[in-house]
N, C-alpha and C positions, 0 to 999 in steps of 0.2 A: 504494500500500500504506500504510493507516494504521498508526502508530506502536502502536497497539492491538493490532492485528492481528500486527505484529513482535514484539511482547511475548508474546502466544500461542502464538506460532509457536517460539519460543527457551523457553518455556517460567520467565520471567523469573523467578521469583521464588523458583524451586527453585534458580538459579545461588548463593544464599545457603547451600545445604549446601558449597559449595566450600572457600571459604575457611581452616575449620578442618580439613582435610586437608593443606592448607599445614602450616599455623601448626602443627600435630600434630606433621610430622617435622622442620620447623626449632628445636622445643624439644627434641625429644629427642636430635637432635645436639648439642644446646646453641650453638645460634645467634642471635645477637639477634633483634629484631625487627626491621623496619626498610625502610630505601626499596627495595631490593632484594628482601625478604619480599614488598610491596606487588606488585613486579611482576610476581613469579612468579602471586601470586596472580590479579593481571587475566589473565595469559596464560595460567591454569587455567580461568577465567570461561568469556574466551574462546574454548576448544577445547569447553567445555561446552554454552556455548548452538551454537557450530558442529556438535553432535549434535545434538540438538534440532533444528534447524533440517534435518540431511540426512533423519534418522529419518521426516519427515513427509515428505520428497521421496521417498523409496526405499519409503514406505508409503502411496503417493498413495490407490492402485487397493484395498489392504485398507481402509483410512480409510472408503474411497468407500463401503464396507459398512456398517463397524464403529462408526466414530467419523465421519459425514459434515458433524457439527458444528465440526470443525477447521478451521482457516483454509483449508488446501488442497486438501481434498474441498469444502470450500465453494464455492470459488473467488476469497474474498478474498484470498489469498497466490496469485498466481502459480506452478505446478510449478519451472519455471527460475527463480523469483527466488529459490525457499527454499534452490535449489541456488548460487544467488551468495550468499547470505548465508550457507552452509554454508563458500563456499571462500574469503570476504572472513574471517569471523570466526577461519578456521585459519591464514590470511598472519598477523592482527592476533594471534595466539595465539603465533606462532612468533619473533616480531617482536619482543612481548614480553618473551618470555624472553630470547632475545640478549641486547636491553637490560640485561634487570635482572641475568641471569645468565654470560654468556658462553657459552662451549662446555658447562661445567658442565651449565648450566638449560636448551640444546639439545638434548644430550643426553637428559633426562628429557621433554622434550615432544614431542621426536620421534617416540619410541615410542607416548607417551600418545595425539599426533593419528593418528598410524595406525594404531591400536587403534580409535580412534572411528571413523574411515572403514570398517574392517575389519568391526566390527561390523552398523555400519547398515546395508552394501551387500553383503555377505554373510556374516556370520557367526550372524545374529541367530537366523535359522530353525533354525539346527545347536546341537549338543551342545556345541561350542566357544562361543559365545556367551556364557552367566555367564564364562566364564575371562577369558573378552577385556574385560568390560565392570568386573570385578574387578580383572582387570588394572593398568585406567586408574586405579581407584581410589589403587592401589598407588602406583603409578608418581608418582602425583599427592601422596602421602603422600613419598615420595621424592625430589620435587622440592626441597619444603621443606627436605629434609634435606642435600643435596647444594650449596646456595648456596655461593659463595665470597665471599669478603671478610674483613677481618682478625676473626682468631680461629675461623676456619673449620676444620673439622677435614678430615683427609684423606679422602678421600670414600669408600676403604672403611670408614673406621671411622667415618662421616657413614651409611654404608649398613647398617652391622650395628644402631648405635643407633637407627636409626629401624626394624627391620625387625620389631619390634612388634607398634607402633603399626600400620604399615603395611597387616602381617597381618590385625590384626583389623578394619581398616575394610575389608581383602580380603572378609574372612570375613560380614560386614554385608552386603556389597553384593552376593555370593552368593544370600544370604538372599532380595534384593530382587529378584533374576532367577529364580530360582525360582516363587516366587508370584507375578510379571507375566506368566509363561506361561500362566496360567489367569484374567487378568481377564476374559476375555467372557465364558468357558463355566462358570466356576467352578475348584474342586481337588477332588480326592478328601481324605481329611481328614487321612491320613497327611504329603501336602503343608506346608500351616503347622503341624504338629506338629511337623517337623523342621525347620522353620524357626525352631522358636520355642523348641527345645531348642539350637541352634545361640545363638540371641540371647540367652538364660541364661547360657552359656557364656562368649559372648563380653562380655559386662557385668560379670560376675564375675573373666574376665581383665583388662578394663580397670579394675579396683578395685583389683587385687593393686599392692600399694606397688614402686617400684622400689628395689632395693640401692643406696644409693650409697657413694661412698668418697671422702675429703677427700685429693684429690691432691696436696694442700699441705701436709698433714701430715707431721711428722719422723718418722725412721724409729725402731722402737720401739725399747728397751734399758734397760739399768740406770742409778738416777744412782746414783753414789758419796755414801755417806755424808762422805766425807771431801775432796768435790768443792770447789776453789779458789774462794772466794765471788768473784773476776774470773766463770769462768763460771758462777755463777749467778747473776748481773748481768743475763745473757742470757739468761736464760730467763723464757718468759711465768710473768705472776705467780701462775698455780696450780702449776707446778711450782718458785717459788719458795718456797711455801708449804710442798710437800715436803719440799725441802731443810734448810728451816730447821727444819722440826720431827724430822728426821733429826740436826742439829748439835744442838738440843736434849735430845734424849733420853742425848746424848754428853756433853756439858758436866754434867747434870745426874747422871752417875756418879762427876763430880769430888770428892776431898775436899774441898774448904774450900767451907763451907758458905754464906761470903761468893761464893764465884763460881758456885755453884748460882744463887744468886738473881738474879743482876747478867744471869748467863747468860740467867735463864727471864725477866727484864725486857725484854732487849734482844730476844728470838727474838719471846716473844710475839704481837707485832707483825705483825711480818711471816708467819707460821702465817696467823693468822686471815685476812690479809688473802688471801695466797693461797685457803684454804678457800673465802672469799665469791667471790670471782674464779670458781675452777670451779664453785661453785653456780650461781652468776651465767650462768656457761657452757651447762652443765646445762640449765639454764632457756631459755635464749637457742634451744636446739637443741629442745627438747621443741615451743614454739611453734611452729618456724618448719615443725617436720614436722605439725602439729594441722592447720593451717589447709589443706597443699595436701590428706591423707587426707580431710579433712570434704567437699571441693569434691568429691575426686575419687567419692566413695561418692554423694554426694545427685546426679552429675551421670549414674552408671553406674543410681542409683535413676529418676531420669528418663526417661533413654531407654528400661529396661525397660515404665516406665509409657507412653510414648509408643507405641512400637511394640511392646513385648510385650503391653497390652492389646489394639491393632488383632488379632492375631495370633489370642490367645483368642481372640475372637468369630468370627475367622474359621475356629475348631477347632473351635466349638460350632455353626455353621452357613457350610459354605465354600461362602456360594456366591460368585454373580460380582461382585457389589454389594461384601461386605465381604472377599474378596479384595483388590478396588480400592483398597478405606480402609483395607488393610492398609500395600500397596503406598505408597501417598499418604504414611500414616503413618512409612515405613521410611525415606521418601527425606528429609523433614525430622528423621526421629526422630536422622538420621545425624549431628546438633549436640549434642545432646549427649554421644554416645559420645566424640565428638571433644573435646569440652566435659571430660569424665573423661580422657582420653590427654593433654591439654594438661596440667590439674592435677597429672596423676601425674609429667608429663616436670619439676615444677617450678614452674607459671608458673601458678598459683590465679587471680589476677586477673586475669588476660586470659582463661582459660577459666570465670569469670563474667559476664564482657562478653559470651561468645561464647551462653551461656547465655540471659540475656537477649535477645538476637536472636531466639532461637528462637520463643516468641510471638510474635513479631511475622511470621516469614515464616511462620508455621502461620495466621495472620489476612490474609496475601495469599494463599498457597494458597486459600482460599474463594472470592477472584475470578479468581485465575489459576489451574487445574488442573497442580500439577509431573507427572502422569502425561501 
């Protein structure tokens, strides 16, 4: 078996939508990045190209019709070797996560690999099938989010912050079982219309900003005007700004006219200096939400344009052809959604790094087919 033909067969270069399904629910838990992120990741790979690899074993005999260009209607992949690379790749999948994760990261790939067995050896043909293959998705968005290691959150509240994210790569990958039920023969046209008003939806979901709240902030209340300048010593310097223009306006009802001034000498100082401080603040906070908002809309505009143009074309003529390039389209379009759910979770620059990938595995799709 050529290495060529392995690649085919696993369907290489679509395992590139993976990764930011990771990286999607480890940001929204708010989990670093890191060498454990890295392993869950291979062990997502993993379990990924091990469908791919069963999907063609369990679809030997439809292939032989359909698709007899495939490694294994061909007969360049051996039937029984695509079924060892199916159950070498899900040991190396399970193996993984151990590693990187513990019981944790077992937990979540356990299910994810018997989802993918479930699907490809029976559930493909039936009405369960999207459920199962969304599922994975899920489950795989949840991996991310469930890591352990310091600073980890408890894995319910690891599983509600990511459950999103989650949802909407759920809701995506729906989309894409849908519409692959109709590559050979074509859809009726109602088909990618609802597909393609679901990808509206879910683009516009992944734009919406997340609420956040500064856990570390002090709890709110009055200062006293007539607060002991010991504790306003302690306070950041925009709320010493407050204060002193609170003892100002005090001092400055004084009679003598000498401590008016001496007073508005001494305070002034310190006002302004607080004012610049929470401008300064102000400003610090305006930036820092521009940058992930900007990511997160041009990354939710892309993916529309990736997959919501395949989509059109495929509502203005569904047949089997642009079905296919819908389908093609959805499975790498799925980078940048994730490219938006990253940015929103926080982390703008990684989810422009992830961005950037994206050309590049839509330029090996050309040689490697991810359907």
């Amino acid at each position: 078996m050529r290495l060529a033909d392995l690649a085919l067969l696993v369907r290489a270069p679509a395992a590139l939508s993976v990764p930011g399904d990771v990286i999607a629910g480890a940001v929204a838990a708010g989990r670093p990045l890191g060498a454990r992120t890295f392993g869950v990741i291979g062990s997502s790979v993993c379990l990924y190209w091990a469908g791919m690899a069963l999907n063609d074993y369990a679809d030997a005999a439809v292939d032989g019709v359909e698709r007899p260009d495939r490694p294994v209607p061909s007969g360049r992949v051996p039937r029984r070797a695509a079924l060892a690379v199916a159950g070498g790749l899900t040991a190396a999948g399970l193996g993984l996560a151990a590693v990187a994760g513990g019981r944790r990261s077992v937990c979540a790939a356990l299910p994810l690999a018997g989802l993918v067995w479930a699907y490809d050896l029976k559930l493909k043909s039936t009405a369960a099938g999207g459920f199962a293959m969304a599922g994975a998705r899920v489950l795989d968005v949840l991996a991310g989010a469930v890591l352990p290691g310091s600073g980890a959150q408890p894995a319910g509240v690891a599983l509600r912050r990511a459950a999103v994210p989650a949802a909407l790569v759920g809701a995506h990958t729906g989309t894409l079982m849908a519409l692959s039920r109709h590559e050979i023969g074509g859809a009726p046209v109602r088909v990618p219309a609802a597909t393609l008003a679901v990808s509206a939806l879910t683009a516009l979901a992944a734009a919406v900003p997340v609420a956040r709240s500064d856990s570390g902030s002090a709890a709110q209340g009055r200062l006293s005007s007539a607060a002991p300048s010991r504790l306003v010593a302690q306070f950041p310097a925009s709320l010493k700004g407050v204060a002193a223009a609170a003892r100002l306006r005090e001092l400055r009802a004084a009679p003598s006219e000498g401590l008016r001034a001496a007073a508005s000498e001494r305070l002034r100082a310190p006002a302004s200096e607080g004012l610049r401080a929470a401008a300064s603040g102000r400003s610090r906070t305006a930036s820092a939400g521009t940058l992930p908002a900007a990511v997160t809309a041009g990354a939710a505009l892309a993916y529309l344009g990736a997959y919501g143009a395949a989509q059109v074309r495929a509502v203005r003529e569904p047949s089997a052809d642009n079905v296919q390039r819908a389908v093609g389209a959805g499975i790498l379009g799925l980078m940048p959604l994730q490219a938006a759910l990253i940015a929103r979770g926080g982390s703008p620059r990684v989810a422009a790094a992830l961005g950037v990938v994206h050309p590049l595995a839509r330029r090996l799709a050309r040689r490697i087919s991810p359907t």
